[in-house]
C-alpha positions in Angstrom: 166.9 40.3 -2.5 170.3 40.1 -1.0 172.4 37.0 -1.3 174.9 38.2 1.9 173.0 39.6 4.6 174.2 42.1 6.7 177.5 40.0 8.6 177.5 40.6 12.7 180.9 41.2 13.3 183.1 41.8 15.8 185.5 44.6 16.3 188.5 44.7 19.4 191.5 46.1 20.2 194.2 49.0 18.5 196.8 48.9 16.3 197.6 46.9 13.2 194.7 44.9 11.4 193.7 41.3 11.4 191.0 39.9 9.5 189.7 36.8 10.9 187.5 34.3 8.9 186.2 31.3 10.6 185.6 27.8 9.1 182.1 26.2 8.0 179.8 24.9 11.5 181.7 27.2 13.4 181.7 30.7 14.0 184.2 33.8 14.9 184.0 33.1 18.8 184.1 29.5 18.2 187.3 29.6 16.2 188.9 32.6 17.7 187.7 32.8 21.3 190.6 32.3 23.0 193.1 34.1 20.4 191.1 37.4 19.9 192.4 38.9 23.5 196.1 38.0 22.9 195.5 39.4 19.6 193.3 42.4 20.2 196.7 43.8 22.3 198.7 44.5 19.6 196.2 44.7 16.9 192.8 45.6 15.4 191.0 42.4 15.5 188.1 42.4 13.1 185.9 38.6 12.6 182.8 38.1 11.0 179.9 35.6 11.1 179.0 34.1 7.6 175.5 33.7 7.1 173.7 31.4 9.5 176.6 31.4 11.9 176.5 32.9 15.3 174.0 35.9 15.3 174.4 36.7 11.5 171.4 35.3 9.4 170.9 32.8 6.9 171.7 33.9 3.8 168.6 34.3 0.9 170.3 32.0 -1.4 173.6 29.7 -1.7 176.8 31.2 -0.9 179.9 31.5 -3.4 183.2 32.8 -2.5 183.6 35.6 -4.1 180.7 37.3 -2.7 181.4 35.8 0.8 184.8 37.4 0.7 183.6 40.7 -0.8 181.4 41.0 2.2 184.3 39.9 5.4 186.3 42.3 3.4 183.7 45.0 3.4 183.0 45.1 6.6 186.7 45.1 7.9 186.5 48.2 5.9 183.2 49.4 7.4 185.3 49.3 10.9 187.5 51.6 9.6 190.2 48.5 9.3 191.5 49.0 6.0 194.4 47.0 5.3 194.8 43.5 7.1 196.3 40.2 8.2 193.8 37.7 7.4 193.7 34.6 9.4 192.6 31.9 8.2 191.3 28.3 9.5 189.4 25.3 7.4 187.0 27.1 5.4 188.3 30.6 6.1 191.8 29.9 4.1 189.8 30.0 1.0 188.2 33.3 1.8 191.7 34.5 3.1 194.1 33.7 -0.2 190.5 35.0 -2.3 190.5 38.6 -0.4 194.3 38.0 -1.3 193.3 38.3 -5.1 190.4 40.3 -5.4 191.8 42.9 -2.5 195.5 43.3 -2.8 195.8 46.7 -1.8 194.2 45.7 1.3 195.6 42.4 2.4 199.2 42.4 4.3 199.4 38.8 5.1 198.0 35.3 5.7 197.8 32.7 8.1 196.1 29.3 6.8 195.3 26.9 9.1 194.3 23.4 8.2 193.1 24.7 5.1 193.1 24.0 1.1 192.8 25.0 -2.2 190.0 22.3 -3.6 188.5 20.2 -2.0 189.9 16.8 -2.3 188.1 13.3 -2.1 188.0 13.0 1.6 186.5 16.8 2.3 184.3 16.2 -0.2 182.9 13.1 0.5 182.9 14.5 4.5 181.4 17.7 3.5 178.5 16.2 1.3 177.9 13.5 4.5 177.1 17.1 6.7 174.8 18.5 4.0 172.9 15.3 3.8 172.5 14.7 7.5 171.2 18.0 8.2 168.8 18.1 4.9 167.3 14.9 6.7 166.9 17.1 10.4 169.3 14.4 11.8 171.2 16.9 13.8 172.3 14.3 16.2 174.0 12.5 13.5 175.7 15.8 12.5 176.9 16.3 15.7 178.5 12.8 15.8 179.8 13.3 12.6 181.6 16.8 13.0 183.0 15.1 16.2 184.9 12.4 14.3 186.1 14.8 11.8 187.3 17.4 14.4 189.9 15.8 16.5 192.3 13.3 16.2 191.5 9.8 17.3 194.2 10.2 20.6 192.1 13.4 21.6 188.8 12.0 21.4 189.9 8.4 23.3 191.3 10.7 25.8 188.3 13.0 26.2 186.2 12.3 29.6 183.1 10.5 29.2 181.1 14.1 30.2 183.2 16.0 27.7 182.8 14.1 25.2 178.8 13.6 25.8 179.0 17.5 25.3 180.4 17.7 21.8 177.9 14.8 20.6 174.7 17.1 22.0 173.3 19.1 19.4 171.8 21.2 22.0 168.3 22.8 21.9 168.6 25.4 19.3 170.2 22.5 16.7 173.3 23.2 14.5 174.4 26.6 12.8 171.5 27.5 10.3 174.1 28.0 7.7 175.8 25.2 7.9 174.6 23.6 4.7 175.5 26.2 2.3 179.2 26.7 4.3 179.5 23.0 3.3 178.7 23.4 -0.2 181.1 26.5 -0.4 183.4 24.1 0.9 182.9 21.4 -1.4 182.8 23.7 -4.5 185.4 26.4 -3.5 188.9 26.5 -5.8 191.2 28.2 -5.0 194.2 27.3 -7.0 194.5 29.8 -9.6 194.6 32.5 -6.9 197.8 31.1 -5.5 200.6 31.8 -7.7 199.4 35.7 -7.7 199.9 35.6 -3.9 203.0 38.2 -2.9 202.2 38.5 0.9 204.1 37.3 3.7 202.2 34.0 4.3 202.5 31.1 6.5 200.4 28.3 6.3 200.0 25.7 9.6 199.6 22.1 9.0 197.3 19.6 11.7 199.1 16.7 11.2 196.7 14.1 12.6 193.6 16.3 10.6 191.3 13.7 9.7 189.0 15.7 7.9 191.4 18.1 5.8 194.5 15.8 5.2 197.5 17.6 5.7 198.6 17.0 2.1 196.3 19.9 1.6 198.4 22.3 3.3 201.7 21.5 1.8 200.1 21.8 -1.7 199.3 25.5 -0.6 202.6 26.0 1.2 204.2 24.2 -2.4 202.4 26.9 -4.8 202.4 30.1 -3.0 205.6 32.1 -3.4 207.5 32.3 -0.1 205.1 30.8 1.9 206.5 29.3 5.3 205.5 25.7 6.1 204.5 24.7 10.1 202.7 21.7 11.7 200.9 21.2 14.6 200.6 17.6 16.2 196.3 17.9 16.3 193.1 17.5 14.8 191.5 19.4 12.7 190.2 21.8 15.4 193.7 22.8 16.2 192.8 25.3 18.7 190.7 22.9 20.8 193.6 20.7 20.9 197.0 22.6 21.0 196.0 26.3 21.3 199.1 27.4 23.4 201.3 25.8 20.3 198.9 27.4 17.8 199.1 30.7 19.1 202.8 30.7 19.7 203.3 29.9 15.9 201.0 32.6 14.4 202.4 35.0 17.3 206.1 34.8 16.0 205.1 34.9 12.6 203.1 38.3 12.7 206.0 39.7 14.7 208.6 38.8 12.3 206.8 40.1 9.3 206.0 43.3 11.3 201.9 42.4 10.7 
């Protein structure tokens, strides 16, 4: 049986290729909703859903990432997108420096967004909290849980009471199906090695208020990959649900000056 099912995966725009990969809970639309168009008119814009996010199933068995990044890789291909700019966020920046080092020939650059190489303490500890809620059914307590990790404390005390009601509702259909083995991949992922080999044009974005993946993780990636240009961005970990114009703007002027 297969491990990676088939991905659902989306496919806009001309020109240039980007390679999007989304972080564990979420999905491509969730991460990249608001980028894709701005994007998609300049470039090739390629995201997948890992297993058990958005319309892609659950996977048969636990996910690694070498076999998780074979597959976002592969179906890039499969659109006819075959060399890329990958982007990126949480999760994703491990499957983006890995297609970095298993596919050279393919990958162009990289944008890492609150990201990491290993999970430290706090991820882990975070990340193992998510698998054990949702192994009890308490998807309510996920909710609230993702909540406090997503966004910065000055967000969330500034949220309306509706809004805020919103992001603690589960909602009928429950979290992600996949979210427990993204978690895992999260908490087991290492990345480290991989980052030395790295010759790309890469620039890696910092959430300084992150309270889920401490910005310390990004400057250790920035520190060990050759070249790699260092940003912040005064948000949360869902940095695009907080500052998107400011998010956009950076990774904007950085594909244009590398020509990606």
């Amino acid at each position: 049986m297969k491990r990676i099912p088939d991905l659902v995966t989306t496919v806009v725009g001309s020109g240039p290729g980007i390679l999007l990969a989304h972080g564990a809970s979420g999905s491509v639309a969730d991460n990249y909703g608001a980028l894709i168009p701005v994007l998609a008119e300049g470039h090739t814009v390629v995201g997948s859903d890992y297993p058990g996010s958005g319309a892609t199933p659950r996977a048969a068995a636990g996910l690694t990432l070498d076999e998780l990044t074979d597959a976002v890789v592969s179906r890039a291909v499969d659109a006819g997108v075959e060399t890329f700019t990958v982007i990126g966020f949480s999760l994703g920046t491990t499957v983006a420096v890995r297609a970095a080092a298993r596919h050279p020939e393919r990958v162009r650059g990289l944008v890492l967004t609150a990201g990491f190489a290993k999970a430290d303490n706090q991820i882990d500890l975070s990340l193992g909290l998510w698998e054990y809620l949702l192994n009890r059914g308490d998807a309510e307590g996920f909710a609230r849980m993702r909540t406090v990790n997503g966004f910065s404390v000055e967000f969330l005390n500034g949220l309306p009471e509706e809004q805020l009601a919103e992001l603690l509702e589960p909602g009928p259909a429950g979290p992600p199906l996949g979210v427990v083995e993204q978690a895992a991949l999260g908490r087991s992922a290492d990345t480290r090695e991989n980052l030395a080999g790295i010759t790309v044009p890469t620039l890696v974005i910092a959430a300084t208020r992150d309270i889920l993946v401490d910005p310390a993780n990004s400057r250790y990636l920035a520190d060990h990959i050759p070249g790699a240009r260092y940003a912040e961005v005064d948000a949360g970990h869902v940095v695009m649900a907080e500052r998107p114009a400011e998010w956009q703007e950076t990774i904007e002027k950085f594909l244009a000056e590398h020509g990606l």
